[in-house]
C-alpha positions as CSV (number, residue, x, y, z in Angstrom):
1,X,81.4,69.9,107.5
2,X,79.5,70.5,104.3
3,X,80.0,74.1,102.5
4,X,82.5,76.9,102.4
5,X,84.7,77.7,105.8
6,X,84.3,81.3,106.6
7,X,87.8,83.2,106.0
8,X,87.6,86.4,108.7
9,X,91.1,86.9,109.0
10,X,92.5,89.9,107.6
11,X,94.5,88.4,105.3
12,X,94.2,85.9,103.5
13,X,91.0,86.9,102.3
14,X,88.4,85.1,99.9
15,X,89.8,84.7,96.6
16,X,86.5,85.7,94.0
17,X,85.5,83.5,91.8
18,X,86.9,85.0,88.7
19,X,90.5,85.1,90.1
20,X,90.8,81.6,90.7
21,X,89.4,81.0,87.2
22,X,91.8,83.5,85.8
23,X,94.4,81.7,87.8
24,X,93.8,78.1,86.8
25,X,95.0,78.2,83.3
26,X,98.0,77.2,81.1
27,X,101.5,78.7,81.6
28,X,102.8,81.2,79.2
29,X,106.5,81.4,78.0
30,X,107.7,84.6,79.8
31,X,110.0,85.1,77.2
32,X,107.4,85.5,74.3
33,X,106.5,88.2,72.0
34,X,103.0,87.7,73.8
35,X,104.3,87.9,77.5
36,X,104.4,91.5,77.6
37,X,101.0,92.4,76.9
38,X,100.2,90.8,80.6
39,X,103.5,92.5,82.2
40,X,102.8,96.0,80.7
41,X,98.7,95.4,81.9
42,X,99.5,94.8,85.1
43,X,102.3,97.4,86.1
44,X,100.5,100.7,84.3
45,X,97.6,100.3,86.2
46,X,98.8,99.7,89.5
47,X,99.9,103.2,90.0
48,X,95.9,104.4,90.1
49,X,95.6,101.7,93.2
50,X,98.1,103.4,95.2
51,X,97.4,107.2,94.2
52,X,100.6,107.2,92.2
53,X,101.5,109.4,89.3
54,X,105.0,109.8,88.2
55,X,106.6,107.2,89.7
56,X,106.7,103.5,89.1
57,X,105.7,100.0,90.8
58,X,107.3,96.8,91.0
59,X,106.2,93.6,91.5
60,X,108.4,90.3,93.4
61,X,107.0,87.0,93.9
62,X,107.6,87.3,97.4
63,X,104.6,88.4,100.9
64,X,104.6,92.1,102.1
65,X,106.9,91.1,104.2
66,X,110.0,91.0,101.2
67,X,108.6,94.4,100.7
68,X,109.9,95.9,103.3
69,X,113.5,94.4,102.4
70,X,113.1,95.8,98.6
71,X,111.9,99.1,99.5
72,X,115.0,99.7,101.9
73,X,118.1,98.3,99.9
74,X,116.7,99.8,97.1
75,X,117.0,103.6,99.0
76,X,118.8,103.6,101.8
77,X,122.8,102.7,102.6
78,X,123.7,99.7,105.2
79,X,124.3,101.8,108.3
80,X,121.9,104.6,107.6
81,X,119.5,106.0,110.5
82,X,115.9,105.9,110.0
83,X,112.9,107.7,112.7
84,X,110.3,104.7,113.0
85,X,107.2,104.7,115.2
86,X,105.7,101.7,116.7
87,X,102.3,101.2,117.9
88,X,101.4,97.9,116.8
89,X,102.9,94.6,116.2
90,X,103.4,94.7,112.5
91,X,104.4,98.4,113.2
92,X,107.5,96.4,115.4
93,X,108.3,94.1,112.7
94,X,109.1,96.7,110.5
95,X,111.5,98.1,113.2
96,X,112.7,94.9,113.7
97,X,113.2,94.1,110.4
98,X,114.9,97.3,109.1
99,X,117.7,96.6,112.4
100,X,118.3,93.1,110.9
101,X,119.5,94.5,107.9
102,X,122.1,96.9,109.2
103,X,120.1,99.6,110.0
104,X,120.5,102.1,112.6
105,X,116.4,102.5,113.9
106,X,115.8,105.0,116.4
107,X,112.3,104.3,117.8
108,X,108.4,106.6,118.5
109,X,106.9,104.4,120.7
110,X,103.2,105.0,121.4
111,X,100.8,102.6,122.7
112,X,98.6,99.6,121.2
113,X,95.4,101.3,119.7
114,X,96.7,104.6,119.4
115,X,98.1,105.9,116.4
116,X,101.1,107.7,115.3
117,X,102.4,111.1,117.6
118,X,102.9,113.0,115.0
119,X,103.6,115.5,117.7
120,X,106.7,113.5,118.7
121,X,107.5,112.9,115.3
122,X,108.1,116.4,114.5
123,X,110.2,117.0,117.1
124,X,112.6,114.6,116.7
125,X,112.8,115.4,113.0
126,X,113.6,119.2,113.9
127,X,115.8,117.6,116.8
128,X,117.8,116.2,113.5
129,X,119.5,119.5,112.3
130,X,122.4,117.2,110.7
131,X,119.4,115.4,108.9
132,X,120.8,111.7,109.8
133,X,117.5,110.7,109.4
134,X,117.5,108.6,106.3
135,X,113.9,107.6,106.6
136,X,111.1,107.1,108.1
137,X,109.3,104.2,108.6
138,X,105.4,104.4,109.2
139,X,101.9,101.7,108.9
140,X,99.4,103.0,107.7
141,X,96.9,100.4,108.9
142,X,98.4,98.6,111.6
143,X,96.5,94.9,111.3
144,X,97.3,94.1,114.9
145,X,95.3,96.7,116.5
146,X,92.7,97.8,113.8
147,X,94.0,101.3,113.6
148,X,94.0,103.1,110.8
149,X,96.8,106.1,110.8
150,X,96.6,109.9,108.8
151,X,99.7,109.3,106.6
152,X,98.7,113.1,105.4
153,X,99.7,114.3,109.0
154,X,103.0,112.8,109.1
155,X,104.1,114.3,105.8
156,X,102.7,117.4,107.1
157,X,105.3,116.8,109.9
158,X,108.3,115.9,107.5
159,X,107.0,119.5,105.8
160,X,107.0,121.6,108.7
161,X,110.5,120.5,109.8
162,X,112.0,121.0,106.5
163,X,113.2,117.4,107.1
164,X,114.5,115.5,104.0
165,X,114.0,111.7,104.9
166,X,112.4,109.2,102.4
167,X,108.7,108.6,104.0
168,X,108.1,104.5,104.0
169,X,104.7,103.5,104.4
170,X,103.3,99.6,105.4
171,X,99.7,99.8,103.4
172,X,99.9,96.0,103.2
173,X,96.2,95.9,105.2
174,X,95.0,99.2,103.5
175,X,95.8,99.8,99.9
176,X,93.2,98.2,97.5
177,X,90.9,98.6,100.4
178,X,91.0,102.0,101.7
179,X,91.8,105.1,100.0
180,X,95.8,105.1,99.6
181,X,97.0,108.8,98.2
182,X,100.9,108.7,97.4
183,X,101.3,111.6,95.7
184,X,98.7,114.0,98.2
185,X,101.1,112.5,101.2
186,X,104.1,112.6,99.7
187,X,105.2,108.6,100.1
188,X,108.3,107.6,98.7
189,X,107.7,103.7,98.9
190,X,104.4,102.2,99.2
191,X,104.8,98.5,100.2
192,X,101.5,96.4,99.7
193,X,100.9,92.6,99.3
194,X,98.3,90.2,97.4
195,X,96.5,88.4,99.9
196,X,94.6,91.3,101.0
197,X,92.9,94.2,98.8
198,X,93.8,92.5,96.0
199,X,91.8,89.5,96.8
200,X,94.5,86.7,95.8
201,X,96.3,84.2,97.3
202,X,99.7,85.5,99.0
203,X,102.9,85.3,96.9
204,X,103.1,88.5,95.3
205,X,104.9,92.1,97.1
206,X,104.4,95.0,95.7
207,X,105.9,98.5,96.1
208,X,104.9,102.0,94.4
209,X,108.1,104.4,94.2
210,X,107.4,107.6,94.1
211,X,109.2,110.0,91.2
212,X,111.1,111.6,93.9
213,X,112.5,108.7,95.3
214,X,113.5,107.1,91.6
215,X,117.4,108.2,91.5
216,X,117.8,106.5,95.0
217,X,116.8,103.0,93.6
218,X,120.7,103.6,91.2
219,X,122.6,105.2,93.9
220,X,121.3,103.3,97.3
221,X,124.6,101.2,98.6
222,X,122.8,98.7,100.8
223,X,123.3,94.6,98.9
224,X,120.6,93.5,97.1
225,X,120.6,91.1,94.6
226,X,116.9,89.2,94.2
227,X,115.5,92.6,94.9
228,X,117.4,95.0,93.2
229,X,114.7,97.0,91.5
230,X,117.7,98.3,88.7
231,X,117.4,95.3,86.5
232,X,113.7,94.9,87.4
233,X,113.2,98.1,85.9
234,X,115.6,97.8,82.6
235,X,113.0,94.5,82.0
236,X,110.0,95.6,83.2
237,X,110.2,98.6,80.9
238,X,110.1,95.8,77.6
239,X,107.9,93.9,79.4
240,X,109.9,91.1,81.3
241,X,111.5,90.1,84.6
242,X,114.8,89.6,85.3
243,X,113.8,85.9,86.0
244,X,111.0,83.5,86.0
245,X,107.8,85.7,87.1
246,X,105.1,83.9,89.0
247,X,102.7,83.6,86.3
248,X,99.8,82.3,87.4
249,X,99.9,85.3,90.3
250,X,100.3,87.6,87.6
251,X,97.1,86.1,85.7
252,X,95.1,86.6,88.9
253,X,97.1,90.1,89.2
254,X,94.9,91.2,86.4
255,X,91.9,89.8,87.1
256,X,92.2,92.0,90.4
257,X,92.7,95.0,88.8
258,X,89.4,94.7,85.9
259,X,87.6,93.6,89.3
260,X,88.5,97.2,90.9
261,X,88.2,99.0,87.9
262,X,84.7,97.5,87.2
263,X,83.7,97.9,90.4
264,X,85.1,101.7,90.5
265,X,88.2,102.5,93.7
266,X,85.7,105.3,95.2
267,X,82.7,102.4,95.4
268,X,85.4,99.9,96.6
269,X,86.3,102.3,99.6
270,X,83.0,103.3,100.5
271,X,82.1,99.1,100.5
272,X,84.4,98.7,103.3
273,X,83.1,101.6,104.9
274,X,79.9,100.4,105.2
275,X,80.8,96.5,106.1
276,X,83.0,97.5,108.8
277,X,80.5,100.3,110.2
278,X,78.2,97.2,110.3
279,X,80.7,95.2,112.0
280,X,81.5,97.7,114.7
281,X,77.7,97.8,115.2
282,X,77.7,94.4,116.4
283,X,80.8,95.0,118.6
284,X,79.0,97.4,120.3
285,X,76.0,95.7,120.8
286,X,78.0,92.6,122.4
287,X,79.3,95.1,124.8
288,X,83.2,94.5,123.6
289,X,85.2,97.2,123.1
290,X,88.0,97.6,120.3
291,X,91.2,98.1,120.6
292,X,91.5,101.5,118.9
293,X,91.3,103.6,121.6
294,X,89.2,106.2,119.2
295,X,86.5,106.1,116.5
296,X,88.6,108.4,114.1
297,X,91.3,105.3,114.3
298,X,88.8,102.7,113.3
299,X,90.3,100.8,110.6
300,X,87.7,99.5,108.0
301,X,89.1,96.6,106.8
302,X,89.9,94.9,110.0
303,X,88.5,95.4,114.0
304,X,90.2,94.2,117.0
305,X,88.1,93.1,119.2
306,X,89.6,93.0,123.1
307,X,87.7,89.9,125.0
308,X,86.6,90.4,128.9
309,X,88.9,90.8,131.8
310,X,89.7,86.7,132.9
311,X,88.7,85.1,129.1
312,X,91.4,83.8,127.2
313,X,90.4,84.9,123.4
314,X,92.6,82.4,121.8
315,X,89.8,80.0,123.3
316,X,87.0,82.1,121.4
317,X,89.4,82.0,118.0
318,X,89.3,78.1,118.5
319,X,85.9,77.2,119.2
320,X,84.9,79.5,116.3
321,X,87.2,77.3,114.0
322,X,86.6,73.7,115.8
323,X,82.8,73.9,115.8
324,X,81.8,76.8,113.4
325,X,84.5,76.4,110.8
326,X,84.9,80.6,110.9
327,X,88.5,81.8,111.2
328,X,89.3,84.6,113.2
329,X,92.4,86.8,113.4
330,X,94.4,86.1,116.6
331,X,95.9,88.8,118.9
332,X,99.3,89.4,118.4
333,X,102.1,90.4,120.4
334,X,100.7,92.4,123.4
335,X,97.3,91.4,122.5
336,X,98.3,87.8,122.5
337,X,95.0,86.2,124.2
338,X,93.2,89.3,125.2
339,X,92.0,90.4,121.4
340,X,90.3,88.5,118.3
341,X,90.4,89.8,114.9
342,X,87.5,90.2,112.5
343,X,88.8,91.0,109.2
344,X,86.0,92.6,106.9
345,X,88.3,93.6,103.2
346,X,88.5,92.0,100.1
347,X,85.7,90.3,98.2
348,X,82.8,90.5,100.8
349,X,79.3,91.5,100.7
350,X,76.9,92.3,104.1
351,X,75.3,88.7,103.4
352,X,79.0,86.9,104.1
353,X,80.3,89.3,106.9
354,X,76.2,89.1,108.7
355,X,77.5,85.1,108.5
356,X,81.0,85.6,110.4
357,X,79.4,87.4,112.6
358,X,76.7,84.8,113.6
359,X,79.5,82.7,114.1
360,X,81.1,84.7,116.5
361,X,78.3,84.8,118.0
362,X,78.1,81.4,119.0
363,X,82.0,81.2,120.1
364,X,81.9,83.7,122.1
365,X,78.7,82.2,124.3
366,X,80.6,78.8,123.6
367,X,83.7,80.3,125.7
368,X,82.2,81.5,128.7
369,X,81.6,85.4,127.1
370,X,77.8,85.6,127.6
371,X,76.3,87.9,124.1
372,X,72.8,87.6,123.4
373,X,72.4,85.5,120.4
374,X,71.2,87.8,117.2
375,X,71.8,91.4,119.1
376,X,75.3,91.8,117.2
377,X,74.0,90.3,114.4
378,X,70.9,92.6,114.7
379,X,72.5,95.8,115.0
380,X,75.2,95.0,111.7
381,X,71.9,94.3,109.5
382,X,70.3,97.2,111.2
383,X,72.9,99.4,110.1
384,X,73.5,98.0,106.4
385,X,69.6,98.5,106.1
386,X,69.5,101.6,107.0
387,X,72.9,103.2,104.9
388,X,72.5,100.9,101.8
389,X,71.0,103.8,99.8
390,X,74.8,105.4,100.7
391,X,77.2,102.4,98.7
């Protein structure tokens, strides 16, 4: 089919323009006198992205996922206990995850498009008078669900109970798209990833470490080896890697951040705002409902959308792709054929997300789910019409 496929998924997103261009050039010797002008760009202006001042971030060719690994060996001891709630599937690969490594993970469960009981929380962190709690574990936006939690209230938790543990927080579908404020919640390691926010292909984790959490990178007793962040530190600080950096990542790495800091972090967050109140429009006027159970949990860079009672969404997500040539995020886990995913983050305009939209549209009357054609599409352009004096 002639043109672009539509990339609605919440990650990958579109790659712009400008970072494949700043992508698609010749290799630079990383061991050059030049080389560190590009490491030294990159990694002091990452902080801003994340809220972050007074600690540091590091970046590993690796997904989000690698993240996780890094952030724990790097702070916690093999055999420690951490406090993790779970309300959403990448919520439960964190868990699971964290228990593969040696980990001892006691478990907050609370269900699929809820959010974090911070309630709960607090109790079992005052429960932990010996303060075995090593950690916590947290999502900030769980991609699964299309919740978006208040990392604010859970370090107000860890404050009231006078409770010690490192605070872990998964912003892999959140930071570079919604406001992320490390310092004002008190996060210890903030784990993003490329493919998202950052508009770039996937290959590159990141993690912001707090300045309280600094010493525990030198005396954490978990193995590490690829991602120990002690060397990655001694050569990041002359502007290296301990070996071979993905270079052309790093290039695009860059681009990202001019593309934020041109475009400005409080316009970038009030963007998705105002695409994903647009998309949420059209949900409504489908008649579908979302799978966050409540409007305050509405995640703005990516909506699950929960298909009829008897329809199989998986059919929707393929009928979109086979005839339409739009990809849509799948339900995962417990939403495995009852949910689609819109994502709406990255490099995207109201034009391009009015588009997907159309095109779900049409999949959704293809499968057997009857919309009337335009209403959806109506109420988004309604919306973005009537709030575009407010981006």
């Amino acid at each position: 089919m002639a043109g672009r496929p539509f990339l609605f998924v919440p990650g990958p997103t579109n790659v712009p323009d400008r970072i494949l261009r700043a992508m698609h050039r010749a290799q630079l010797d990383h061991r050059s006198s030049a080389f560190p002008t590009l490491t030294r760009s990159v990694l002091d202006r990452l902080p801003k992205v994340f809220g972050l001042t007074g600690g540091e971030c590091f970046v590993f060719a690796c997904s989000g996922t690698g993240i996780w690994e890094a952030a724990l060996t790097n702070s916690i001891s093999t055999g420690d206990k951490l406090l993790a709630v779970r309300f959403g599937q990448f919520s439960t690969l964190f868990v699971n995850y964290a228990r593969a490594m040696g980990y001892e993970v006691d478990v907050i469960d609370a269900p699929w498009g809820d959010t974090i009981p911070v309630d709960k929380l607090e109790a079992a962190l005052v429960a932990d008078k010996a303060h075995e709690y090593k950690g916590v574990l947290t999502v900030h936006n769980e991609t699964a669900t299309g919740v978006t939690a208040d990392i604010g209230l859970v370090r107000a938790a860890l404050d009231r109970a006078k409770h010690p543990a490192l605070l872990f927080v998964d912003g892999i579908s959140s930071i570079g798209s919604l406001e992320f404020k490390a310092d004002e919640w008190g996060v210890d390691f903030a784990i993003a990833g490329s493919q998202k926010g950052f508009m770039m292909p996937a290959g590159l984790g990141i993690v912001a470490v707090s300045a309280k959490a600094r010493p525990f990178v030198d005396n954490a007793k978990s193995a590490r080896a690829y991602f120990d962040m002690r060397p990655m530190r001694v050569q990041n600080a002359a502007g290296s890697f301990p070996y071979t950096p993905a270079l052309s990542h790093l290039f695009g790495l860059e681009e990202a951040l001019n593309m934020m800091e041109e475009e400005g972090l409080p316009n970038v967050y009030a963007r998705h705002h105002y695409l994903a109140s647009g998309a949420r429009a059209a949900i409504h006027a489908w008649g579908l409902k979302l799978c966050a159970v409540r409007p305050e949990l509405y995640s703005n860079t990516v909506s699950a959308v929960m298909t009829p009672e008897g329809h199989d969404a998986a059919k929707t997500i393929d009928i979109a792709f086979r005839r339409y040539e739009l990809s849509l995020g799948a339900g995962l886990g417990e939403l495995g054929g009852r949910a689609f995913r819109i994502g709406h983050l990255g490099d995207l305009n109201p034009l391009m997300l009015a588009g997907a939209l159309s095109g779900v549209e049409m999949a959704l009357n293809d499968s057997g789910i009857p919309v009337e054609l335009g209403k959806g599409v109506g109420a988004a352009m309604t919306y973005w019409r009537d709030n575009a004096s407010k981006v």
